[in-house]
N, C-alpha and C positions, 0 to 999 in steps of 0.2 A: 341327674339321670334323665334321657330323653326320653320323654313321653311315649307310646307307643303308637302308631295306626290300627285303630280298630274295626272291624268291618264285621258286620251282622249278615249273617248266614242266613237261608230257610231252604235253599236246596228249589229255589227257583232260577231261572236265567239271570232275572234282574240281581239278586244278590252273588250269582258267581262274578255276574260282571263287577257287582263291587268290590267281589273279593278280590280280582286281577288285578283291579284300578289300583286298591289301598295296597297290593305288595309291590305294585311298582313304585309307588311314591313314597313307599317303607324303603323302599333300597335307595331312590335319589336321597332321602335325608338320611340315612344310615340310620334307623330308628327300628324297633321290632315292629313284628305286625303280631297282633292280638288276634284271634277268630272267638268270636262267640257266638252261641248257637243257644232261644228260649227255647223249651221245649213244655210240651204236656201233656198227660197221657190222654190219648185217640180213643174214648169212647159212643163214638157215630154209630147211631142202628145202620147198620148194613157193613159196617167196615171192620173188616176182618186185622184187626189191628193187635192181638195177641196179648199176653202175659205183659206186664211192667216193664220188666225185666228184657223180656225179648226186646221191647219195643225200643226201651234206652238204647240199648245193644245197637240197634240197628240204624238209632238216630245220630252215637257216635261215629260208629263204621262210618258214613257217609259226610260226615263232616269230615272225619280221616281222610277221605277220600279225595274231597274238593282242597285240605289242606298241601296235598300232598301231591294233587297239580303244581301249585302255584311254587312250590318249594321244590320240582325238579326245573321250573321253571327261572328258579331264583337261587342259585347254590347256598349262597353266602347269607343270604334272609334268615334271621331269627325269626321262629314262629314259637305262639304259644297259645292253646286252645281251651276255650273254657264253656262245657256244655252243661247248663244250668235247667234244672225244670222250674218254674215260674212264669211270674205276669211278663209277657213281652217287652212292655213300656217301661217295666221298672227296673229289667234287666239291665235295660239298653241305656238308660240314663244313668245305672250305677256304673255301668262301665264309661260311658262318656267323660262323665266327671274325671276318671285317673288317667285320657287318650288325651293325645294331641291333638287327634280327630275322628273322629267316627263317619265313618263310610257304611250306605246303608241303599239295598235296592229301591228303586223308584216307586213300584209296586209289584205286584203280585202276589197268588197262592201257591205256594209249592209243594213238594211231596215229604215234607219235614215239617208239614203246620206252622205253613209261612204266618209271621207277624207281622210283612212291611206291606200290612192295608193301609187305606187311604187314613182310615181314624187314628189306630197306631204311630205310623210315619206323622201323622199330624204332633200328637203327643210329644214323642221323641222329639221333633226341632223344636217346639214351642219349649220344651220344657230344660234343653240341653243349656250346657253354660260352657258348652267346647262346641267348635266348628263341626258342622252334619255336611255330609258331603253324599250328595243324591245321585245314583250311576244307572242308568237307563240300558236292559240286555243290549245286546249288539254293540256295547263301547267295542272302540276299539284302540289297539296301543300306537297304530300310527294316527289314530287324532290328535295324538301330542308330538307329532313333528314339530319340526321348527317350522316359522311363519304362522304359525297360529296364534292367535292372542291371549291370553288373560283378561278379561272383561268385567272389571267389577265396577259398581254403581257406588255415588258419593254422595252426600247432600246434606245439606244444614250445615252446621259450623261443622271445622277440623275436626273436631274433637265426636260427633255426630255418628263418623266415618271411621275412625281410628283402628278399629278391631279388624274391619272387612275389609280395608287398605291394608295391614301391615298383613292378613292374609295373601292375600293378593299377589303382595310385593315378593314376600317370601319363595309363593307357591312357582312365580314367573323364573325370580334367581336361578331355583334346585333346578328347570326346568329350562335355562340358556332362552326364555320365552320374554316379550315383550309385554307388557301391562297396559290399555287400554281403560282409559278412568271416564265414566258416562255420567255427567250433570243434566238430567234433564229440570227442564223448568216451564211453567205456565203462567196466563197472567193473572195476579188474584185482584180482587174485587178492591179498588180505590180506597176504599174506610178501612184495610187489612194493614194500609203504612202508616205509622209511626213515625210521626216528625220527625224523628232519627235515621229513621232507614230512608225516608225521605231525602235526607241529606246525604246519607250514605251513597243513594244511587245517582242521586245530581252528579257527586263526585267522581263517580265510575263512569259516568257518561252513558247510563241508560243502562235498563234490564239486563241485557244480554254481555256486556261488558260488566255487569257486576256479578254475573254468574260465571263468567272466565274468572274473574280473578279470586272470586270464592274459591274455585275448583283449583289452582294452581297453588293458593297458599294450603287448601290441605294436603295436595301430595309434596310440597317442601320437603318435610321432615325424610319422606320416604325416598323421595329423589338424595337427599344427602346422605343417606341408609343404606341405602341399593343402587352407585352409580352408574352399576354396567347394568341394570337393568331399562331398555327401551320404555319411553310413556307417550302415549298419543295422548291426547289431553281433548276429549270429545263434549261437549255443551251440545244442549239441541232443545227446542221447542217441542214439549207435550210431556204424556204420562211417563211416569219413570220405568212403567213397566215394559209399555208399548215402546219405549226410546231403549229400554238391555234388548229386546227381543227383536229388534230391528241391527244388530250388530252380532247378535250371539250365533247365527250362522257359518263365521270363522273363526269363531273361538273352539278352545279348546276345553276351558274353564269358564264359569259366570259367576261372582263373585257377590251374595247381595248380605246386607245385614239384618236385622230383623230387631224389632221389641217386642218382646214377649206379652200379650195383652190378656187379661183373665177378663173373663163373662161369665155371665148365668151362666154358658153352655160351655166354659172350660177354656182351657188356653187357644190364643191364636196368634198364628205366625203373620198378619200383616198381608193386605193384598199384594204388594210390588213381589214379595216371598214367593205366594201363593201361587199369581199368574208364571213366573219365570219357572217355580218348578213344574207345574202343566206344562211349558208350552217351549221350551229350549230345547233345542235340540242336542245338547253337551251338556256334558254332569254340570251339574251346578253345588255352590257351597255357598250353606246358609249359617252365618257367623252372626252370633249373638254381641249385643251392647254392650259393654262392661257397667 
C-alpha cells in the first residue's frame, strides 16, 4: 500500500502553501494525500470563540474548505481528512509515522490555532522518523519547472547519506528534475588523522580529491537506481550549511539529513538542518537517519 502525503493544516498561508505543495507531489507519485488539522478549544479573554461545538463545526468547515481547493484543482487526487483535538506535536508525529511524508508550513499563527511555531515545528522534525518537508507561503507550482535542481547535501560515509539521497533521487525522477549532490568540506586540525586516513588521502592525492571520490562512490548506488536521473556532483570548501545555501537559489527542492540529538532542553535537529530551514529560499526536506 503507498504511503500517503500528508500535510498539516492551520489555516495560515504558510500551511495552504503546504497543502498545494503535498497534493501536487501526491499526484506525481499516485499516492493519497492525507490533511490533518490539531485542534483545541479557544479559551482567550477577549476571544469571542463560542460553544465547543460551534467552534469544531467551524474548525472543520474550513479545512473543508482549503480541502476542497486543492481537489477541484487535482480531479483524480484521493483525499482524506482527519481533524483531531489534541497536543499539536503528538498529532503530527503520529500521523508522520504511517506518511511517506509529511509536508508542514514553515511558520506561522493562523486563524485555526496554528501549531507550525518555531518550537512545535522544531519537535515535529526532531522527533519524525519520515521525511518533513518545510513549504514557505508564496511557493509556487512553476518553481518546479524543469531546469531547477534537487539539491541535497552528502557527507560521511555512503551509508551517512543513504535516507536523504535516495530522497532526493526519488523526489528528482517523479519530477523529470536533475539531482545536484553538495560535499562540502574543511580543513581539520592535523592530530584529527589517523594513520589510516592518512594513507587514505596520500592515496587520493589530497583533501579535495578524497572528498570527490567520497562523494561519487556514495551516489553509485543511486546513479545505477535512477539512470535517467541528471547528477551534478558539487564538492566545495567550507560549512555545509553555508556551501547548500549558496546553491539553493535554483533549486526547487533542498534535500538535508538530520540526527535527531536529545538535551537537557529536548530534541534538536542539528545546525546544517536548522541554518537551511531559516534561510533557503525553496521548501526544504529534512530526512531523518535510519
Amino acid at each position: 500500500m503507498t504511503r500517503p502525503i500528508t500535510a498539516g493544516v492551520d489555516g495560515t498561508d504558510e500551511s495552504l502553501a503546504a497543502l498545494a505543495w503535498a497534493a501536487r507531489e501526491a499526484v506525481r507519485r499516485d499516492a493519497p494525500l492525507r490533511v490533518v488539522h490539531a485542534w483545541h478549544f479557544q479559551t482567550r479573554q477577549g476571544v469571542d470563540a463560542g460553544d465547543r461545538a460551534a467552534q469544531e463545526r467551524w474548525v472543520r468547515e474550513s479545512v473543508a474548505d482549503a480541502v476542497r481547493t486543492v481537489a477541484e484543482r487535482h480531479p483524480n487526487l484521493r483525499t482524506d481528512t482527519e481533524v483531531r483535538e489534541g497536543d499539536a506535536p503528538a498529532v503530527l508525529l503520529e500521523e508522520a509515522a504511517a506518511a511517506g511524508t509529511l509536508v508542514l508550513g514553515s511558520r506561522g499563527h493562523g486563524a485555526l490555532v496554528g501549531f507550525l511555531l518555531g518550537s512545535v515545528g522544531r519537535q515535529v522534525i526532531a522527533g519524525s522518523e519520515r521525511p518533513v518537508v518545510l513549504v514557505r507561503a508564496g511557493d509556487r507550482a512553476d518553481a518546479e519547472a524543469a531546469g531547477r535542481e534537487v539539491v541535497v547535501g552528502q557527507q560521511g560515509e555512503p551509508q551517512d547519506s543513504a535516507d536523504a539521497l535516495g530522497f532526493a533521487f526519488e523526489t528528482a525522477a517523479a519530477r523529470g528534475a536533475a539531482v545536484r549532490a553538495v560535499r562540502a568540506w574543511t580543513l581539520p586540525p592535523v592530530f584529527a588523522y589517523s594513520p589510516g586516513s592518512m594513507r587514505l588521502l596520500d592515496e587520493a592525492g589530497g583533501l579535495e580529491p578524497y572528498e570527490r571520490t567520497a562523494l561519487s562512490e556514495a551516489l553509485e548506488p543511486w546513479r545505477k537506481r535512477f539512470p535517467e536521473v541528471p547528477v551534478v556532483e558539487h564538492v566545495e570548501m567550507g560549512s555545509a550549511g553555508q556551501v547548500l545555501l549558496s546553491v539553493a537559489g535554483g533549486a526547487q527542492l533542498v534535500v538535508v539529513g538530520r540526527r535527531a540529538r536529545r538535551t537537557a532542553v529536548g530534541a534538536r535537529i542539528g545546525s546544517v538542518a536548522h541554518g537551511v530551514l531559516h534561510h533557503a529560499p525553496c521548501p526544504v526536506a529534512v530526512v531523518p537517519h535510519a
